[in-house]
SEDO-212680 format. One record per atom (N, C-alpha, C, CB): residue in one letter; x, y, z. Coordinates in pm, whole numbers, plus 50000, padded with zeros to 5 digits. Glycine has a CB too. Layout:
# SEDO-212680
aXYZ ...
This chain:
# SEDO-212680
x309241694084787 x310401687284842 x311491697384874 x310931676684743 x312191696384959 x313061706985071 x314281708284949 x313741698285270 x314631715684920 x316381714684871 x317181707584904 x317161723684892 x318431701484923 x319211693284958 x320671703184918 x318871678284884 x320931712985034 x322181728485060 x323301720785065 x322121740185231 x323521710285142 x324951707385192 x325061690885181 x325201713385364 x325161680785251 x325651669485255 x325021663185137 x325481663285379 x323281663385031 x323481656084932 x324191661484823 x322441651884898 x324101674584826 x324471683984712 x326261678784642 x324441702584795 x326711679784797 x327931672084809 x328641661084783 x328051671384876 x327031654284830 x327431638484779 x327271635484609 x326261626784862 x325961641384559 x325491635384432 x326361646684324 x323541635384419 x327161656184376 x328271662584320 x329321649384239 x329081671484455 x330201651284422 x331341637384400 x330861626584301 x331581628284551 x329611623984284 x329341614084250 x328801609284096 x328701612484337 x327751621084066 x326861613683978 x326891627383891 x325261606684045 x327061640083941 x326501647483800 x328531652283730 x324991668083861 x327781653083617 x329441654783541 x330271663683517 x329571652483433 x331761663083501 x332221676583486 x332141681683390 x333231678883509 x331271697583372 x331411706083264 x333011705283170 x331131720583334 x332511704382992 x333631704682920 x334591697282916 x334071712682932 x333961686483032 x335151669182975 x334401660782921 x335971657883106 x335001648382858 x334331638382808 x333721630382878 x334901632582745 x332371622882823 x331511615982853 x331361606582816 x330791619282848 x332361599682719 x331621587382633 x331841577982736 x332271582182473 x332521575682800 x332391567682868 x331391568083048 x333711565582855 x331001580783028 x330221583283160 x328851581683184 x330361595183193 x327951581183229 x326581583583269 x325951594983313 x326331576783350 x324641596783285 x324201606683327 x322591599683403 x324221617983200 x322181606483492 x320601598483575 x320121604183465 x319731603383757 x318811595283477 x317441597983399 x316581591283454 x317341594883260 x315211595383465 x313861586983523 x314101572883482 x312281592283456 x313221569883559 x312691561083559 x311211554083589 x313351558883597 x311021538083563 x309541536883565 x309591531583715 x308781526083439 x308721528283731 x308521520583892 x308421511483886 x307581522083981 x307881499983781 x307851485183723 x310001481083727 x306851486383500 x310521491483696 x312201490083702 x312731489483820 x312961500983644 x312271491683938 x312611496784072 x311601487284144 x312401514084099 x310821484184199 x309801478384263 x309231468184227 x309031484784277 x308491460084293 x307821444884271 x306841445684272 x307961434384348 x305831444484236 x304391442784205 x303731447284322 x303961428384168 x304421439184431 x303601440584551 x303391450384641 x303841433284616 x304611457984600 x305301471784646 x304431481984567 x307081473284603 x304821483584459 x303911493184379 x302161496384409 x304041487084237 x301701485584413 x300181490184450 x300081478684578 x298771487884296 x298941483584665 x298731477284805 x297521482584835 x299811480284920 x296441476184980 x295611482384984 x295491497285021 x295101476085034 x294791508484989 x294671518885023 x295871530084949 x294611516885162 x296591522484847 x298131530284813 x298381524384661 x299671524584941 x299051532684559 x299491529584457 x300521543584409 x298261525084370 x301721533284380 x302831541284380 x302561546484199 x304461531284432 x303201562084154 x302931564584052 x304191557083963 x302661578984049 x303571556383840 x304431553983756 x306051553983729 x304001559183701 x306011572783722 x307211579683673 x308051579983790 x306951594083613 x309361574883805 x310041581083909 x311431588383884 x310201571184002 x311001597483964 x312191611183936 x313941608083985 x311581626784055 x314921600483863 x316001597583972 x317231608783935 x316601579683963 x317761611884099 x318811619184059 x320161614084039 x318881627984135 x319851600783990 x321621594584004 x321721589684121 x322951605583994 x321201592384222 x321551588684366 x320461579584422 x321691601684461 x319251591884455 x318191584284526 x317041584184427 x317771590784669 x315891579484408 x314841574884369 x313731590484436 x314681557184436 x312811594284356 x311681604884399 x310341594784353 x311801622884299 x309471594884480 x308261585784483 x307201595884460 x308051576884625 x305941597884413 x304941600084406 x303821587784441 x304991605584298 x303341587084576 x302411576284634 x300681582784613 x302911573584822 x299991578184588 x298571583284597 x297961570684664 x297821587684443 x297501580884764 x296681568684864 x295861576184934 x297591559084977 x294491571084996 x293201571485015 x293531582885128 x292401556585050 x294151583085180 x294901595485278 x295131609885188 x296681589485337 x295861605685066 x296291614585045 x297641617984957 x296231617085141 x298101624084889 x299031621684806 x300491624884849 x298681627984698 x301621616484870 x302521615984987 x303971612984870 x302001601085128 x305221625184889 x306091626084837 x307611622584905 x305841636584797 x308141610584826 x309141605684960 x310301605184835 x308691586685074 x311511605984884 x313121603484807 x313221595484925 x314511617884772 x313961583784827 x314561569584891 x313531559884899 x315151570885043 x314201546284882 x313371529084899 x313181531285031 x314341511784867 x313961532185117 x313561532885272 x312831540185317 x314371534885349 x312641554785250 x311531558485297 x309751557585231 x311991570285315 x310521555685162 x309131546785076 x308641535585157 x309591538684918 x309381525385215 x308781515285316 x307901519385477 x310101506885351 x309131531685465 x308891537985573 x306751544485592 x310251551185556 x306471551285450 x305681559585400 x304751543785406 x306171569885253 x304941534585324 x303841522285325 x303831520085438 x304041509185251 x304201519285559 x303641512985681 x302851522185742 x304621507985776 x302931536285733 x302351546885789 x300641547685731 x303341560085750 x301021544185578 x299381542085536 x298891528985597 x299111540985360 x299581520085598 x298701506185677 x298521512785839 x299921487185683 x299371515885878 x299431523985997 x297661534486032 x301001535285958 x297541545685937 x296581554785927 x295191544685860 x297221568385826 x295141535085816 x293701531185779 x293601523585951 x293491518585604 x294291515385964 x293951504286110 x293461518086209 x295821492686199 x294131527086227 x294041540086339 x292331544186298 x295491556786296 x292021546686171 x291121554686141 x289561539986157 x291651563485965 x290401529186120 x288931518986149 x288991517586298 x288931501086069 x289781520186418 x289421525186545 x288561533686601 x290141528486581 x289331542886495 x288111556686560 x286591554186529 x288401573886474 x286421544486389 x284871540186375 x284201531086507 x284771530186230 x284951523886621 x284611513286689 x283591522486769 x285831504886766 x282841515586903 x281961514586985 x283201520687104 x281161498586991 x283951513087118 x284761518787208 x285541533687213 x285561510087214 x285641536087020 x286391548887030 x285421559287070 x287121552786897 x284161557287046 x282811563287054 x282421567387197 x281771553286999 x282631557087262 x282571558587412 x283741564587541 x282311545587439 x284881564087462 x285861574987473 x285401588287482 x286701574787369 x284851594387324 x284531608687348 x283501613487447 x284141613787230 x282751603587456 x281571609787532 x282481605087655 x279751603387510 x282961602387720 x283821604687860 x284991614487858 x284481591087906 x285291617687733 x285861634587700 x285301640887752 x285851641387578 x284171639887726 x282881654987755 x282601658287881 x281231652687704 x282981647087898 x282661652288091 x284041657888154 x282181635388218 x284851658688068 x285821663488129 x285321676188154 x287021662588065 x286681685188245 x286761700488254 x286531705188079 x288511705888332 x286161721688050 x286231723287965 x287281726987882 x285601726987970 x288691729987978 x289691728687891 x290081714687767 x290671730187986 x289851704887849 x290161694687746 x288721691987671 x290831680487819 x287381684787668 x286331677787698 x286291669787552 x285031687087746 x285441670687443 x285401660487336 x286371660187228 x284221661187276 x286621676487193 x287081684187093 x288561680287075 x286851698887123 x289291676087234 x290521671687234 x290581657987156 x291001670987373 x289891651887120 x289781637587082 x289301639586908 x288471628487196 x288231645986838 x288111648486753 x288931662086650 x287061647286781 x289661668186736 x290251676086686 x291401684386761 x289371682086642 x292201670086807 x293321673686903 x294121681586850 x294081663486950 x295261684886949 x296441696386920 x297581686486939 x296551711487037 x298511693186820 x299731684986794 x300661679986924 x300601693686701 x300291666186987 x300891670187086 x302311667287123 x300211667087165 x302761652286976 x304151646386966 x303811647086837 x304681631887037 x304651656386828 x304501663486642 x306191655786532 x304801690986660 x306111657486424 x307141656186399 x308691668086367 x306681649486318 x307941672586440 x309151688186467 x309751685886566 x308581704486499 x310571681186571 x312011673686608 x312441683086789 x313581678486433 x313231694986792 x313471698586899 x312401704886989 x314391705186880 x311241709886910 x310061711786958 x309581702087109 x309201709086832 x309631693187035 x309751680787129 x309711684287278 x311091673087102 x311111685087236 x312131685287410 x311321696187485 x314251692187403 x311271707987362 x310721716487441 x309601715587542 x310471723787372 x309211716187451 x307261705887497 x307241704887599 x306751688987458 x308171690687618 x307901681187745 x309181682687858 x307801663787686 x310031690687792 x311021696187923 x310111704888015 x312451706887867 x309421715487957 x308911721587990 x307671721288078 x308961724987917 x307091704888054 x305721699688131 x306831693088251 x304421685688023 x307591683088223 x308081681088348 x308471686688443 x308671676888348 x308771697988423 x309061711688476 x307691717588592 x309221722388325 x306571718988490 x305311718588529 x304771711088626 x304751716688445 x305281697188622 x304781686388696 x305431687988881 x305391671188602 x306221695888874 x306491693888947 x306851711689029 x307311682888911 x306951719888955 x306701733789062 x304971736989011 x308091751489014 x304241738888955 x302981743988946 x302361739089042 x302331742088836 x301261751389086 x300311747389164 x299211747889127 x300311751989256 x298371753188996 x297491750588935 x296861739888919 x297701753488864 x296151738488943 x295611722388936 x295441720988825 x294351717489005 x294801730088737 x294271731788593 x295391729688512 x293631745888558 x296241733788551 x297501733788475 x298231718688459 x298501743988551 x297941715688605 x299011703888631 x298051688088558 x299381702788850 x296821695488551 x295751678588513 x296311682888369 x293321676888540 x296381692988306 x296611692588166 x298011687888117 x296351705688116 x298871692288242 x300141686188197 x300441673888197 x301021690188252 x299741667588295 x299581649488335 x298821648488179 x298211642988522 x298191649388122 x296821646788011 x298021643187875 x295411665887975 x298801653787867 x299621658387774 x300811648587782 x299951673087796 x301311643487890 x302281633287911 x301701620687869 x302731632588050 x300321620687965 x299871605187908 x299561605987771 x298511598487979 x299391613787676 x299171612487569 x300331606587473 x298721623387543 x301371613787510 x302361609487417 x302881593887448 x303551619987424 x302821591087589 x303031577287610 x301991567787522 x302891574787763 x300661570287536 x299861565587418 x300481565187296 x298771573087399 x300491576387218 x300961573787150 x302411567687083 x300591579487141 x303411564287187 x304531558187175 x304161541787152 x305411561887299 x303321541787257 x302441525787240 x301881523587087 x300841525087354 x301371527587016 x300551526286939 x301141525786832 x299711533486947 x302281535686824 x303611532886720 x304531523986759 x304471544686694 x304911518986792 x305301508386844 x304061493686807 x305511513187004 x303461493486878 x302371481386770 x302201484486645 x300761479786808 x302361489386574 x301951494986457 x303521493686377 x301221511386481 x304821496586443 x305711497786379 x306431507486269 x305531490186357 x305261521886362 x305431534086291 x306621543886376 x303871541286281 x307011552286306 x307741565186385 x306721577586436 x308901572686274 x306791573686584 x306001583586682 x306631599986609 x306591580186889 x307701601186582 x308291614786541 x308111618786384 x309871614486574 x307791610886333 x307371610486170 x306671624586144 x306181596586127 x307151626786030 x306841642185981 x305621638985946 x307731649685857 x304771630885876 x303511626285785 x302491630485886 x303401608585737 x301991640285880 x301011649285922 x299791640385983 x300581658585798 x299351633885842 x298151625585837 x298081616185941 x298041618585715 x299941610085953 x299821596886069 x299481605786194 x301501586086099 x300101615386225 x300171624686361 x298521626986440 x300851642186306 x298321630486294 x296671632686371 x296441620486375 x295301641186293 x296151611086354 x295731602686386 x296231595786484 x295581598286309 x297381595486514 x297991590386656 x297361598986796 x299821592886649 x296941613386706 x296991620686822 x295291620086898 x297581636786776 x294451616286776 x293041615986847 x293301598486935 x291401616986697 x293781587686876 x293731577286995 x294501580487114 x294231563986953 x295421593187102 x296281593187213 x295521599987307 x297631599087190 x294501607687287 x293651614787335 x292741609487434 x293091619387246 x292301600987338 x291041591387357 x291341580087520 x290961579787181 x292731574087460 x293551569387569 x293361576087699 x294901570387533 x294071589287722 x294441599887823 x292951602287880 x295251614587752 x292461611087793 x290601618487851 x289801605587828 x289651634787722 x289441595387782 x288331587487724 x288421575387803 x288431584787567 x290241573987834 x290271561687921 x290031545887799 x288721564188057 x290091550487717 x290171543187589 x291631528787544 x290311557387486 x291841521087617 x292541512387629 x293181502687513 x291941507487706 x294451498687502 x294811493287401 x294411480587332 x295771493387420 x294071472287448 x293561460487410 x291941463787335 x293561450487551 x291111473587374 x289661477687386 x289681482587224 x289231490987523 x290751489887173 x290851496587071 x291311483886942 x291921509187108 x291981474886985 x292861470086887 x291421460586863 x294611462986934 x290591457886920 x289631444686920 x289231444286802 x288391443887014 x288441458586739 x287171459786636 x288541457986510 x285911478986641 x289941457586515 x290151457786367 x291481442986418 x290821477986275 x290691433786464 x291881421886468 x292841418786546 x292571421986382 x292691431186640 x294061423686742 x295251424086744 x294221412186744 x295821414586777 x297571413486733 x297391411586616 x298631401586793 x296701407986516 x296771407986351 x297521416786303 x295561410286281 x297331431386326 x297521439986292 x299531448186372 x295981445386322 x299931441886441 x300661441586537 x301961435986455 x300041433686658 x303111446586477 x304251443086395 x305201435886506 x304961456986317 x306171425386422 x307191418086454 x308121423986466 x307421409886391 x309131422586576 x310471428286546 x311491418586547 x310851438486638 x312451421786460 x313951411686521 x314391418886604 x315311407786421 x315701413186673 x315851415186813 x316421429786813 x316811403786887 x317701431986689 x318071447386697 x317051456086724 x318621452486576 x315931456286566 x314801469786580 x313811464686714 x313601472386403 x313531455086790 x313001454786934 x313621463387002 x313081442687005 x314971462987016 x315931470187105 x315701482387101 x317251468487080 x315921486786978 x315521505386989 x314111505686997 x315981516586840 x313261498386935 x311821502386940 x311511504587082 x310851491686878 x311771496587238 x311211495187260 x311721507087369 x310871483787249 x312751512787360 x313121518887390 x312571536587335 x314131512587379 x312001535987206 x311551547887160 x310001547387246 x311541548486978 x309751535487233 x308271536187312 x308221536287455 x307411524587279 x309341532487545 x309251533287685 x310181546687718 x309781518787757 x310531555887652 x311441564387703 x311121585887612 x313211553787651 x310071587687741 x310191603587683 x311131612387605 x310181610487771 x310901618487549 x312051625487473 x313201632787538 x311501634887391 x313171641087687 x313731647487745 x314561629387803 x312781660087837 x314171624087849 x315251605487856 x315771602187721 x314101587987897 x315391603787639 x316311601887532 x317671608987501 x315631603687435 x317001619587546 x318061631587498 x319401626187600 x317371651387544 x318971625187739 x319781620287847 x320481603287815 x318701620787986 x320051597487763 x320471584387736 x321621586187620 x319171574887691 x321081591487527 x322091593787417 x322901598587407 x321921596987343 x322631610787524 x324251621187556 x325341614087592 x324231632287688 x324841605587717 x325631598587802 x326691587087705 x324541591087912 x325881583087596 x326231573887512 x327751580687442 x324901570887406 x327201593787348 x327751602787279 x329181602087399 x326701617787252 x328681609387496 x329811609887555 x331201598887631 x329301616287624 x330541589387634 x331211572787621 x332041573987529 x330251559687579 x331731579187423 x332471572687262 x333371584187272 x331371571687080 x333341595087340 x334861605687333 x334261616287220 x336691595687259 x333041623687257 x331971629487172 x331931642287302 x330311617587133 x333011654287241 x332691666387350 x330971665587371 x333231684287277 x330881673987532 x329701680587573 x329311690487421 x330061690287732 x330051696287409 x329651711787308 x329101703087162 x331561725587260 x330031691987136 x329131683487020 x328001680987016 x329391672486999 x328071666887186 x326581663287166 x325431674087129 x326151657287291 x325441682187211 x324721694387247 x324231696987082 x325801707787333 x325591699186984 x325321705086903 x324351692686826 x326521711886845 x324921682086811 x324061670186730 x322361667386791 x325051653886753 x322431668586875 x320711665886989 x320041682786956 x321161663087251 x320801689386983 x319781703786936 x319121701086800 x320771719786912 x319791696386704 x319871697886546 x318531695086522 x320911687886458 x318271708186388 x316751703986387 x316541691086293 x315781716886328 x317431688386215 x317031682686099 x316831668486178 x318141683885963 x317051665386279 x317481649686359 x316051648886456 x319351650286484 x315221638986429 x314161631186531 x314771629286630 x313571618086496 x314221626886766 x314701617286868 x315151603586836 x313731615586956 x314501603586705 x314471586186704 x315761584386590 x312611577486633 x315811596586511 x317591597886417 x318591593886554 x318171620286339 x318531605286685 x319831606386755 x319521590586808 x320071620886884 x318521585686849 x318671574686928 x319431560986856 x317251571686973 x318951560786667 x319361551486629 x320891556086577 x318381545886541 x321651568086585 x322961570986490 x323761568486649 x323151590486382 x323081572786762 x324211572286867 x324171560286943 x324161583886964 x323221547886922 x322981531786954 x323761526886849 x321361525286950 x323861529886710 x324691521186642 x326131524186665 x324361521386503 x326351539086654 x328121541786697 x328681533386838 x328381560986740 x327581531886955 x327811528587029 x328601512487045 x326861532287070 x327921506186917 x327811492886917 x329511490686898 x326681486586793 x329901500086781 x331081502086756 x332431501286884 x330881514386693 x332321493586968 x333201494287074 x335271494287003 x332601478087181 x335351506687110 x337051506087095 x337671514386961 x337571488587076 x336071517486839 x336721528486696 x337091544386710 x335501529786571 x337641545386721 x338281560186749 x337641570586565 x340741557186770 x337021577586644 x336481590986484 x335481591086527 x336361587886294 x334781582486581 x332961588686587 x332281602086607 x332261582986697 x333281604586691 x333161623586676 x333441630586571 x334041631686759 x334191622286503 x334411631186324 x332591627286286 x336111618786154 x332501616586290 x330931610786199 x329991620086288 x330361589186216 x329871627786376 x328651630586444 x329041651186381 x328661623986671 x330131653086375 x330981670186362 x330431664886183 x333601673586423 x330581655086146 x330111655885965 x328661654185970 x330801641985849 x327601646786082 x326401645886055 x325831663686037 x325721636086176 x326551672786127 x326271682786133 x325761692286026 x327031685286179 x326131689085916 x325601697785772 x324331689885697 x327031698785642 x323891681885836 x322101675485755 x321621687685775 x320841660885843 x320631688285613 x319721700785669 x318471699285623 x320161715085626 x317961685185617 x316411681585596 x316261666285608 x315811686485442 x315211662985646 x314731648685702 x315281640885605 x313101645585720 x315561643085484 x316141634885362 x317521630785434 x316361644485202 x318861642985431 x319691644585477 x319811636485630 x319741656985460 x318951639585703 x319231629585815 x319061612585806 x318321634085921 x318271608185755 x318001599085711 x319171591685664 x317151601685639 x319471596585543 x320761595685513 x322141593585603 x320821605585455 x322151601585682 x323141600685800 x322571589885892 x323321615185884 x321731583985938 x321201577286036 x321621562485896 x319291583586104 x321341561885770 x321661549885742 x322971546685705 x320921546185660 x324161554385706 x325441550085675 x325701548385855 x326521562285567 x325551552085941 x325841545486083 x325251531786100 x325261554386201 x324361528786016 x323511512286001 x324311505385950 x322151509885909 x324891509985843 x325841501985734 x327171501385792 x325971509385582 x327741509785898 x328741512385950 x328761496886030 x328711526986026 x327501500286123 x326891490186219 x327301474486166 x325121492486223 x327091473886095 x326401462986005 x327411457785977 x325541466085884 x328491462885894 x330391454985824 x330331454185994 x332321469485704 x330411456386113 x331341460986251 x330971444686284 x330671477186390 x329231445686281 x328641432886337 x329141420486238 x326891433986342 x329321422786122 x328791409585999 x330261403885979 x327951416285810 x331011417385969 x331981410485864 x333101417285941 x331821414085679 x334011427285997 x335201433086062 x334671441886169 x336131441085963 x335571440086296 x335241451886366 x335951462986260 x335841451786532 x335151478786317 x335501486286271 x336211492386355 x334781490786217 x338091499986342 x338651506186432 x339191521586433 x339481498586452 x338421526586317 x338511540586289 x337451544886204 x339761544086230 x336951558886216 x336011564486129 x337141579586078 x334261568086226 x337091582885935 x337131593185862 x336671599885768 x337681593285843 x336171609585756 x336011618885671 x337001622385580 x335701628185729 x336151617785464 x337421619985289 x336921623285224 x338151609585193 x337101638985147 x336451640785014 x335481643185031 x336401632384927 x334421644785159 x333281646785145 x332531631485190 x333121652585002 x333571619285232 x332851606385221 x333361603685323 x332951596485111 x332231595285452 x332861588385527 x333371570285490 x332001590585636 x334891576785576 x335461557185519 x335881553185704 x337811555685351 x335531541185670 x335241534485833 x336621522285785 x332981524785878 x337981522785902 x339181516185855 x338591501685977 x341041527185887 x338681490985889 x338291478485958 x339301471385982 x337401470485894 x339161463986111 x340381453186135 x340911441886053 x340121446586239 x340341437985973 x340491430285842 x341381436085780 x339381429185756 x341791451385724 x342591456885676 x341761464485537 x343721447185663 x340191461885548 x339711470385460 x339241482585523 x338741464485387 x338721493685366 x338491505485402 x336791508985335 x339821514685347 x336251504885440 x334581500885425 x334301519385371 x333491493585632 x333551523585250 x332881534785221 x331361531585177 x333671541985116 x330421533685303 x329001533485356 x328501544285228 x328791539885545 x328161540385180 x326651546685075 x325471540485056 x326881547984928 x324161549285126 x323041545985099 x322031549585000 x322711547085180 x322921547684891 x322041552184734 x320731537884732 x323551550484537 x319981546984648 x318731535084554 x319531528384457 x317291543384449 x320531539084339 x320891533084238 x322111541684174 x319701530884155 x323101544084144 x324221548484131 x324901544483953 x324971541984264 x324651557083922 x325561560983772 x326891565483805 x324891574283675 x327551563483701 x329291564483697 x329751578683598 x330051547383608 x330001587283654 x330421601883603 x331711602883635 x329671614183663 x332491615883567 x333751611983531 x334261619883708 x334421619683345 x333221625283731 x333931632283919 x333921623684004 x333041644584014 x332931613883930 x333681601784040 x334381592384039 x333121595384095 x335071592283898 x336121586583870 x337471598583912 x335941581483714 x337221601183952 x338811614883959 x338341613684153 x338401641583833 x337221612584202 x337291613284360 x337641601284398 x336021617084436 x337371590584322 x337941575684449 x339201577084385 x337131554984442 x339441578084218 x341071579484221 x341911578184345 x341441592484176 x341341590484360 x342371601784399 x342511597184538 x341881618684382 x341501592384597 x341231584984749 x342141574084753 x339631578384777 x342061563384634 x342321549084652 x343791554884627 x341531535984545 x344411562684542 x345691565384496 x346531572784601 x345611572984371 x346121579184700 x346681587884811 x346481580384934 x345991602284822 x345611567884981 x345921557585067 x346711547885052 x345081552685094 x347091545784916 x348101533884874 x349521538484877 x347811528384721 x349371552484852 x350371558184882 x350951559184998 x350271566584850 x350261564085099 x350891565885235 x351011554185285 x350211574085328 x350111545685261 x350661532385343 x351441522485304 x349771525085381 x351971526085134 x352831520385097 x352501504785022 x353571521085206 x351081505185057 x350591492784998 x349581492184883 x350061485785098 x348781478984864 x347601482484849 x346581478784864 x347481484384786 x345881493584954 x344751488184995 x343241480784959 x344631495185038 x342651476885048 x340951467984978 x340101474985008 x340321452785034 x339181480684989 x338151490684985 x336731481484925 x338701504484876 x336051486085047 x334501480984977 x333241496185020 x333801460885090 x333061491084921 x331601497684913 x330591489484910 x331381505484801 x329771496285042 x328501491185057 x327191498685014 x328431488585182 x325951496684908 x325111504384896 x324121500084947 x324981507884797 x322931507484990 x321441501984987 x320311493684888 x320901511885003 x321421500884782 x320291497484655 x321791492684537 x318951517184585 x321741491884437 x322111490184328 x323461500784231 x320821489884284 x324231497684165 x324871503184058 x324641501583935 x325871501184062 x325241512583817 x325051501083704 x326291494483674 x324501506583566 x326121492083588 x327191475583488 x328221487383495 x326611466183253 x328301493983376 x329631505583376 x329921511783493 x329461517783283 x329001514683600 x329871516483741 x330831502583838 x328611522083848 x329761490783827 x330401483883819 x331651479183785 x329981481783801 x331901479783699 x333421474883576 x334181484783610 x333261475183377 x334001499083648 x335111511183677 x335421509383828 x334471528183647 x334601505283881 x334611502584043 x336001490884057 x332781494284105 x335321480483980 x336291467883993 x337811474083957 x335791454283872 x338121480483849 x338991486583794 x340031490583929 x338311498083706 x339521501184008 x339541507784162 x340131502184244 x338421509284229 x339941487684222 x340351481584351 x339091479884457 x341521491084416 x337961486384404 x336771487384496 x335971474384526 x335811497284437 x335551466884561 x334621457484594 x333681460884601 x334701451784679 x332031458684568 x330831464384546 x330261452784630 x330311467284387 x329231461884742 x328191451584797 x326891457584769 x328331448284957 x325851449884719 x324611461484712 x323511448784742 x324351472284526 x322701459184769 x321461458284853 x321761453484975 x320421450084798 x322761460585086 x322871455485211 x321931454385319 x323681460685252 x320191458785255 x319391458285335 x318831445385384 x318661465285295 x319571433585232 x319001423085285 x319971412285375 x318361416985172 x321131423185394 x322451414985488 x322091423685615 x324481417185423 x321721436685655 x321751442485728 x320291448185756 x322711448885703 x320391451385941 x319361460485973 x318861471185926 x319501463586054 x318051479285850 x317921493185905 x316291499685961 x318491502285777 x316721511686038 x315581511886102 x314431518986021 x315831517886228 x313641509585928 x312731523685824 x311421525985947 x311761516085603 
């Protein structure tokens, strides 16, 4: 698991671990936990998957250990844990394809290809929509490019091969209800031999889905995650990049920003598409360029993640409960100022202990806004997951309002 340099380090600082040489009796400290404490029966084991026992918490987020017939798969966070279970339902349906009559008859129409591509592309393709994020652009900036000055023929059938592939595979995640950009290796290849199969084999969606059920297997969307989905699946990465700029730049988001937020490695196409569709939603809030200049210190898929779900939660009070008419950076925390007259602070923890630094950081927050404005203000906090009782009771203390588990009031995109 990657380190966590800057924005969690930061966060689970402020938050959860304690200050050296002060008192504790009244504070918390994380400690593991079981998975029977955290999860539902149904969650924990499934076909092809069983979540381990022990789970590693840092006060903040939850550490999963999954063992499944794939393979043994290490995720921090509930969301990405959901994320990780659909990818294994995802990789068995993919892999009882490749057993069909039809996937079969694919390769052998590989073979007749030229010998640059012929069977081998299908049984042992090359990464071709990987989950290495700016790679991407590269990729396929670079084929469109191709598509249109090369005169190679050889060149140009491979670059057509290589396009239709990834469109395949946008399709297929998309029925499936997986992330085409997903780091999980295991899903990749496997997206990447049907995407193959598709392109050289001529291997068709309806033809493929038959031998394992059909639309059975075929995910639902509500209307939000339709909206971006269908958009991750009808729109190349070099159009994304262009859609989202344009967006970015709507909201009063310099050129030199976007640039800097869309380069970023730690961010999918499908991070920028869903952090700069939800800011967007945000019509008329002035800061979003602070929230995109603070996404800037993600520095691993954890970290982005993270940033992609407090713009959900942002999303979410804007849609549910207040427009939102300002975003700021405090302390290390973004607080989103709502027309209601509250001061919404977005946290997407699993589960949250009460340490004495974070009794001295909202202090000091709630005590220096009441101040300047002379009043006093209402502040809510929204989490993903849970607090305990003694964070609770110190929260209330605050002036804070606690909302938790806003996943089941709100969208997010796992």
């Amino acid at each position: 698991m990657k380190t966590i340099r800057t924005l969690i380090v930061i966060l689970i600082t402020i938050f959860f671990i304690p200050v050296s040489g002060m008192s504790a009796k009244k504070y918390e400290t994380p400690g593991n936990r079981k998975v029977s404490d955290i999860l539902q029966d149904n969650m924990i084991k499934g076909k092809n998957y069983r979540v381990r026992d022990k789970v590693v918490s840092y006060g903040y987020m939850n550490h999963f250990t999954v063992e499944s017939d794939f393979g043994v798969f290490e995720v921090t966070g509930i969301g990405a844990l959901r994320k990780l279970l659909k990818e294994i339902r995802a990789i068995a349906v993919l892999q009882r394809i490749e057993e069909s009559e039809a996937f079969k008859e694919s390769v052998k129409k590989a073979a007749q290809k030229p010998v640059q591509f012929g069977k081998n592309m299908i049984t042992d393709p090359v990464d071709t929509v990987s989950g290495v994020p700016k790679g991407v652009f590269r990729l396929f900036g670079n084929a469109y490019t191709s598509v249109r000055s090369r005169r190679d023929p050889s060149e140009d059938s491979r670059t057509e091969a290589m396009l239709s592939v990834s469109a395949y595979k946008r399709e297929y995640a998309y029925k499936f209800g997986v992330d085409v950009y997903s780091s999980n290796s295991v899903l990749q290849k496997e997206l990447n031999k049907v995407g193959w199969a598709g392109a050289l084999g001529s291997l068709s969606l309806s033809a493929a889905l038959a031998p394992v059920g059909g639309l059975g297997y075929v995910v639902k969307y509500s209307r939000l995650a339709e909206q971006f989905s269908e958009m991750l699946r009808d729109q190349p990465p070099p159009r994304l990049r262009q859609i989202n700029e344009e967006k970015l730049s709507r909201m009063g988001v310099s050129s030199s920003l976007a640039r800097a937020f869309l380069d970023h490695q730690s961010f999918t196409p499908r991070h920028d598409t869903v952090i700069a569709g939800s800011l967007e939603m945000l019509k008329g809030a002035s800061g979003r360029d602070k929230f995109i200049q603070f996404a800037l210190s993600a520095d691993d898929e954890e970290s982005a993640n993270f940033f992609q779900n407090i713009a959900e939660i942002i999303r979410g009070y804007h849609e549910k409960v207040s427009p939102i008419k300002e975003i700021k950076v405090v302390s290390g925390l973004i607080l989103a100022r709502a027309k209601n007259g509250s001061f919404l602070i977005p946290f997407p923890l699993d589960h949250g202990v009460w340490t004495e630094r974070a009794d001295r950081i909202l202090n000091n927050i709630v005590t220096s806004y009441n101040k300047s404005s002379g009043k006093k203000n209402k502040y809510e906090l929204w989490v993903a997951g849970t607090v305990s009782q003694i964070a609770q009771k110190e929260l209330k203390k605050l002036g804070i309002k606690i909302t938790k588990n806003v996943d089941k009031k709100i969208e997010f995109m796992y």
